[in-house]
C-alpha positions as CSV (number, residue, x, y, z in Angstrom):
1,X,0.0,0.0,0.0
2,X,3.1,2.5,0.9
3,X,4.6,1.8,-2.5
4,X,1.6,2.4,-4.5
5,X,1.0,5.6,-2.4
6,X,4.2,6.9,-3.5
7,X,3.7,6.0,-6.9
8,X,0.2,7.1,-7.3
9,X,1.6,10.7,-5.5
10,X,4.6,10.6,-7.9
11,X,2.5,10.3,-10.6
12,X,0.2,12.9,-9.9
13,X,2.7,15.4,-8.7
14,X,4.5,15.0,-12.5
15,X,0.9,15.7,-14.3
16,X,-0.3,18.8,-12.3
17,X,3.5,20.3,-12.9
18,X,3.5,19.4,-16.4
19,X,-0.1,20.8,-17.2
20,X,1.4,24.1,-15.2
21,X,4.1,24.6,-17.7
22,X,2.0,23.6,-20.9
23,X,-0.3,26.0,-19.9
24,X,1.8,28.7,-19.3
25,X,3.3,28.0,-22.7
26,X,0.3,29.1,-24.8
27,X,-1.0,32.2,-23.0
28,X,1.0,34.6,-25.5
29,X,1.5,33.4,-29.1
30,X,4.3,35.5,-30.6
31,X,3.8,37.1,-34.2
32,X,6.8,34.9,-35.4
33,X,5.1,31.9,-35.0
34,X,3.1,32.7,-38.1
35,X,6.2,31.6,-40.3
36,X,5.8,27.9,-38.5
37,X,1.7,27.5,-39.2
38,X,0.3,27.2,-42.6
39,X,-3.3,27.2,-44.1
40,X,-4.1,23.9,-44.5
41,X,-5.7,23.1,-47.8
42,X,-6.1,20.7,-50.8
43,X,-3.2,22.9,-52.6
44,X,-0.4,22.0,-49.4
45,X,-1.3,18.5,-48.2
46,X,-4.0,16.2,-47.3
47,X,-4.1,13.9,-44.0
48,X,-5.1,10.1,-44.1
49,X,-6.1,9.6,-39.8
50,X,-6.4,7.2,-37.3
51,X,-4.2,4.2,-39.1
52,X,-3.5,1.8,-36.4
53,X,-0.3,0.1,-36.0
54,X,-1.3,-1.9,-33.0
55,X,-4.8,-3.2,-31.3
56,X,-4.8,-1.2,-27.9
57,X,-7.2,1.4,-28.5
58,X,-3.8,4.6,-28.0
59,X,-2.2,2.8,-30.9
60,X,-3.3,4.9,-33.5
61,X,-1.4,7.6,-35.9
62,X,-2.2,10.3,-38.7
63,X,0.0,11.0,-41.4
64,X,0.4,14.6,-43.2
65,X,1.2,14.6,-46.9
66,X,2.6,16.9,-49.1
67,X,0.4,17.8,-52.3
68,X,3.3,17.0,-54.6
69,X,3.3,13.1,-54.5
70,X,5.4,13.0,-58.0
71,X,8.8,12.8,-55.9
72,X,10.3,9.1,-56.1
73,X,11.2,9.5,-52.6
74,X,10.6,11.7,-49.1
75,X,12.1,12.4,-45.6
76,X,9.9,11.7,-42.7
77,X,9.8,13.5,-39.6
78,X,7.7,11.9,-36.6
79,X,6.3,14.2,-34.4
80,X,5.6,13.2,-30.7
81,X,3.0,14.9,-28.2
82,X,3.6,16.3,-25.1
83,X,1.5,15.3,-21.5
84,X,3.6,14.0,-19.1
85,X,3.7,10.6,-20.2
86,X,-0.2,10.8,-18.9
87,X,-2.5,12.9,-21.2
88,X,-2.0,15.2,-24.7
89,X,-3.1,13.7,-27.8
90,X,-1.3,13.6,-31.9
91,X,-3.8,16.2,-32.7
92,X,-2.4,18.7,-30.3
93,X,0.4,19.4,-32.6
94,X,-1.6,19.3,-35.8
95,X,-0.1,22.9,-36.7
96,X,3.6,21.6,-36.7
97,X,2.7,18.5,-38.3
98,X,1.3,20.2,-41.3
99,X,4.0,23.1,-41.0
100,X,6.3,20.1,-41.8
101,X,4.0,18.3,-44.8
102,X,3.4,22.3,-46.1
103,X,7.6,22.0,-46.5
104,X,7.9,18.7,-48.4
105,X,8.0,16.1,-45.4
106,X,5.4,13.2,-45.1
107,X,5.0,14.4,-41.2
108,X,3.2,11.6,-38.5
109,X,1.9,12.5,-35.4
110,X,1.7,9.0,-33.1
111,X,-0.1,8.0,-30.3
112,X,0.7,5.9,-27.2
113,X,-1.0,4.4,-24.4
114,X,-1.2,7.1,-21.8
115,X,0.4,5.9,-18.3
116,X,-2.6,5.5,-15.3
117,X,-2.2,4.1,-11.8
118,X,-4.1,1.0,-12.5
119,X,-2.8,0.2,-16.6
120,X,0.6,-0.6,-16.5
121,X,1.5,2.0,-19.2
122,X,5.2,3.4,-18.3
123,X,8.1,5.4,-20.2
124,X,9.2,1.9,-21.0
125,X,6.2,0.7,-22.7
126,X,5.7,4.1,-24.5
127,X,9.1,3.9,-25.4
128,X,8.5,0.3,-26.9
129,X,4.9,0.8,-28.6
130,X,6.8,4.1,-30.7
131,X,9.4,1.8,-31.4
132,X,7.1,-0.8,-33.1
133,X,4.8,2.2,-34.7
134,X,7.7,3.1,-37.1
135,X,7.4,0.7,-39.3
136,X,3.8,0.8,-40.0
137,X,4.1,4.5,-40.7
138,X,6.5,4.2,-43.0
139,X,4.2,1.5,-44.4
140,X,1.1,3.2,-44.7
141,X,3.2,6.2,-46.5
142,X,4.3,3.6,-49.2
143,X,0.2,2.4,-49.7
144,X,-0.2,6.2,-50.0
145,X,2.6,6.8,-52.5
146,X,5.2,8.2,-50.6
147,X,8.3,6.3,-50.4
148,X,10.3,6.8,-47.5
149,X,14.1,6.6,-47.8
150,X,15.0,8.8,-44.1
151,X,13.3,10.2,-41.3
152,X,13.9,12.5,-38.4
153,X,12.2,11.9,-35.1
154,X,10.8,15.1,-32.8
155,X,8.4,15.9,-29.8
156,X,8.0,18.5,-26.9
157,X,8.6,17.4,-23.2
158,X,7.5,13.4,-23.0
159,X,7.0,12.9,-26.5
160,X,10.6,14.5,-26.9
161,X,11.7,12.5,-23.5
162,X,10.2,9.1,-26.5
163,X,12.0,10.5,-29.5
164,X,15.6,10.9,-27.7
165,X,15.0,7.3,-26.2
166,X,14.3,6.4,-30.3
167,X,17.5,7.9,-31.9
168,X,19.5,7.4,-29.4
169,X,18.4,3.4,-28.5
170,X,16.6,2.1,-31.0
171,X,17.8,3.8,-34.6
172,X,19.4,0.5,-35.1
173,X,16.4,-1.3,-35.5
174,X,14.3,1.9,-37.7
175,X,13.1,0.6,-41.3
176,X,15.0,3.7,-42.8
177,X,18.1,5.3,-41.6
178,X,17.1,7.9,-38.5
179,X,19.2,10.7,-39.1
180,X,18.3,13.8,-36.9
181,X,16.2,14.4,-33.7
182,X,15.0,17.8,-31.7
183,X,12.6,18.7,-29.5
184,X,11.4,20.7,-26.7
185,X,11.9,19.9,-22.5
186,X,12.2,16.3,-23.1
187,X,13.7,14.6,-19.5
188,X,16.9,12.8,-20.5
189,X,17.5,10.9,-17.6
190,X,15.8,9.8,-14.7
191,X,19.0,9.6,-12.5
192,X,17.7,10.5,-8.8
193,X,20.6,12.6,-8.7
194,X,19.7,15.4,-11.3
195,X,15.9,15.1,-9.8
196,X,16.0,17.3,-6.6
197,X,12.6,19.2,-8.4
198,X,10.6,16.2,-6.5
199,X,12.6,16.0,-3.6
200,X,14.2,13.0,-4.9
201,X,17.8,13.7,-4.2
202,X,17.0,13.3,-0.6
203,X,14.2,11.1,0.3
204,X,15.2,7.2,-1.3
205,X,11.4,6.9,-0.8
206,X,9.9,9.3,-3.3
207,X,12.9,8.6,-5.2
208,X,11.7,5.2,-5.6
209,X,8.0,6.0,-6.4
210,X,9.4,8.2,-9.3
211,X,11.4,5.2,-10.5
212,X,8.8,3.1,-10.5
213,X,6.3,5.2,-12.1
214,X,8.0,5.7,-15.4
215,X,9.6,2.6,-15.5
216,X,6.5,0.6,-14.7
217,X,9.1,-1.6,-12.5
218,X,9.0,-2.2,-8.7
219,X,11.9,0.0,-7.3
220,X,12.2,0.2,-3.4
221,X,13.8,2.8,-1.2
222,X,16.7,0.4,-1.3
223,X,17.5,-0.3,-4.5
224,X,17.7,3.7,-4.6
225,X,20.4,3.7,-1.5
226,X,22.8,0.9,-3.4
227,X,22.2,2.4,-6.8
228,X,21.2,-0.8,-8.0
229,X,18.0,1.0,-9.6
230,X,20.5,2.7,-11.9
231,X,20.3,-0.5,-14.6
232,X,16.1,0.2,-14.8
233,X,16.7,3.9,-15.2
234,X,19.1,3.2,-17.5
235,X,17.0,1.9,-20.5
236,X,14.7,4.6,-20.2
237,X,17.2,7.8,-19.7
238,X,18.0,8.7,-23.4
239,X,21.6,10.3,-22.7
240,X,22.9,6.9,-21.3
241,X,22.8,5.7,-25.4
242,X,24.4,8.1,-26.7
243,X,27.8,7.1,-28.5
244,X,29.9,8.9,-31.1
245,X,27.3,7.3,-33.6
246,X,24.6,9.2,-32.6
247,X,22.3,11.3,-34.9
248,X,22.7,14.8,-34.7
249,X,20.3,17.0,-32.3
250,X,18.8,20.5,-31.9
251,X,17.2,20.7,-27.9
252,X,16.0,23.8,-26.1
253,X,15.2,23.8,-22.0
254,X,14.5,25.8,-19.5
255,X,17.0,27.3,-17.2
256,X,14.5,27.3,-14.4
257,X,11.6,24.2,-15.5
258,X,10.0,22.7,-12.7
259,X,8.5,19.9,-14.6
260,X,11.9,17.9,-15.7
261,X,15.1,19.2,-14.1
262,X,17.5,21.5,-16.2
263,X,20.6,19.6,-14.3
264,X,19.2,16.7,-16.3
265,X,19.3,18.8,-19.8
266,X,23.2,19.9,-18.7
267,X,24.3,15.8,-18.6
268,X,22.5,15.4,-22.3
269,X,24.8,18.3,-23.4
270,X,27.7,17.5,-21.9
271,X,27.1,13.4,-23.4
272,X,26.5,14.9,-26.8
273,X,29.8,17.2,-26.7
274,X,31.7,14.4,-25.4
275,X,30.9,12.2,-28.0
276,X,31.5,14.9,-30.9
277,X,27.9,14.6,-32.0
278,X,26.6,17.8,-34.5
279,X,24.0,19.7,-31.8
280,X,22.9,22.8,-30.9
281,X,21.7,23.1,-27.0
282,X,19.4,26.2,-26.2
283,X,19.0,27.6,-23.1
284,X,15.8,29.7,-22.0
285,X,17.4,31.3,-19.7
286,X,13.8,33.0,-18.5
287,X,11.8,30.0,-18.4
288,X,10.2,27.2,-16.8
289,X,9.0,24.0,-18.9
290,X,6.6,26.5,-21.0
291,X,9.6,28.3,-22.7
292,X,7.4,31.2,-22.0
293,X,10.1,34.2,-21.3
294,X,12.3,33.9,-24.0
295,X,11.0,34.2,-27.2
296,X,13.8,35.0,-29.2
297,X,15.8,31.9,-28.2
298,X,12.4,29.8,-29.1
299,X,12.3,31.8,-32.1
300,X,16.3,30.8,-32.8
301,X,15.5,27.1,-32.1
302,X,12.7,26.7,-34.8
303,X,15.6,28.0,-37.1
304,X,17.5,26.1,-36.1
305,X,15.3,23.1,-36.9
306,X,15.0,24.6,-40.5
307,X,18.9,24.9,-40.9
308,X,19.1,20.8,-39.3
309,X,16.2,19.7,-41.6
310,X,17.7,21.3,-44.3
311,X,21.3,19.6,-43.7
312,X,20.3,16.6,-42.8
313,X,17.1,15.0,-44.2
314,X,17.0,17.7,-47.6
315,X,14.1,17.7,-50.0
């Protein structure tokens, strides 16, 4: 009962902190934004929703298509949605996802079961129901006429925390080569160490309920005291798969985010420069989780995106 207590606690603690920053992050749109939104019509794409790659009832995904279908073959870019690994839905990034198609990328927006206290859903599972959506996107791209040949993987806070765990784990295993990710406030890690935002730095207890809730494994107070929980944490914390082979990244936090800890976002960095991978870390300097103080460094992120797309997965 004192285990699930901390978990359930743990979990809701995560969600009422993420929905703070979320909502924060869309009381102001800036004017620049316009340049990343598009009218969506016949004349710049058309979407094909709700393919299922999977029979749990999450376990859906849209695709976005460019109008010109006459190219032999396309760069994909998944895009995954925020929520705390507990709510948010593919449609909530339907402008981005059609910003993408309106460029010349088939775009997909993916679902995955959304964690509870009582279903079992976890980072891990999430982690392996994106890894097993892949290649039925790229699939139902083909049956529309869009042959994929590359794709670039994307999301904002979990659904980034996802993507990293993609191109940094399990690129080896993508149907096409992965060869760029980015994304917004994704956690990293989940190293106790960097998580003093929950008071899990100095209480093995709540450190444990964390654990547990986004691994969806039992971890007890002392498992946390040996480090022994390290090897769960580990195949859920992106940064621990980075290696010198890793795909090149554009990532933006916030200096002072109380949803996933910056000290987390400084170990990605320093793995990434280590390793001599191609990124570009931004700091909002101003901000919590919402990136909602600093719109010029958003604003240089998204171009930054452009200049990576560009380079890396070209049209």
């Amino acid at each position: 009962m004192r285990r699930r207590k901390w978990v359930g606690l743990s979990i809701l603690v995560f969600v009422l902190a993420v929905l703070a920053g979320v909502a924060s992050k869309f009381l102001i749109t800036p004017t620049w934004t316009k340049n990343y939104s598009v009218e969506w019509t016949d004349k710049v794409g058309r979407t094909v929703t709700d393919l299922s790659y999977g029979e749990g009832e999450a376990q859906k995904f849209d695709l976005y298509l460019p109008a010109d279908s006459s190219k032999k073959t396309y760069g994909l870019v998944v895009y995954l949605h925020a929520g705390g690994f507990t709510s948010g839905d593919k449609n909530d990034d339907q402008k981005m996802l059609q910003w993408l198609a309106s460029k010349g990328y088939v775009a997909a927006g993916i679902n995955y079961t959304l964690a509870n206290e009582t279903n079992g859903a976890s980072v891990t599972s999430q982690a392996q129901e994106i890894k097993e959506s892949i290649p039925y996107v790229i699939e139902a791209a083909k049956n529309e006429g869009y042959l994929i040949d590359k794709m670039a993987i994307s999301g904002g806070s979990a659904g980034h925390a996802l993507a990293m765990i993609y191109a940094y784990r399990d690129a080896k295993e993508a149907p096409v080569p992965v060869v760029l990710t980015f994304g917004a406030v994704g956690p990293s890690n989940f190293y106790m160490e960097d998580w003093g935002i929950y008071g899990a730095d100095k209480s093995n207890e709540a450190a444990a309920g964390l654990v547990s809730a986004m691994s969806g494994q039992e971890v007890t107070a002392e498992m946390i005291a040996d480090d022994s929980y390290r090897a769960i944490a580990d195949e859920i914390s992106a940064v621990h798969w980075v290696t010198e082979e890793s795909v090149p990244s554009v990532v933006i936090y916030g200096k002072h985010d109380k949803v996933q800890p910056y000290k987390a976002a400084i170990r990605l960095e320093e793995s990434l420069q280590e390793r001599g991978i191609d990124y570009q870390f931004l700091t909002a300097e101003y901000s919590g989780h919402g990136l909602q103080n600093d719109d010029a460094t958003y604003q240089k992120y998204m171009e930054l995106v452009e200049e990576y797309l560009a380079k890396y997965l070209p049209l």
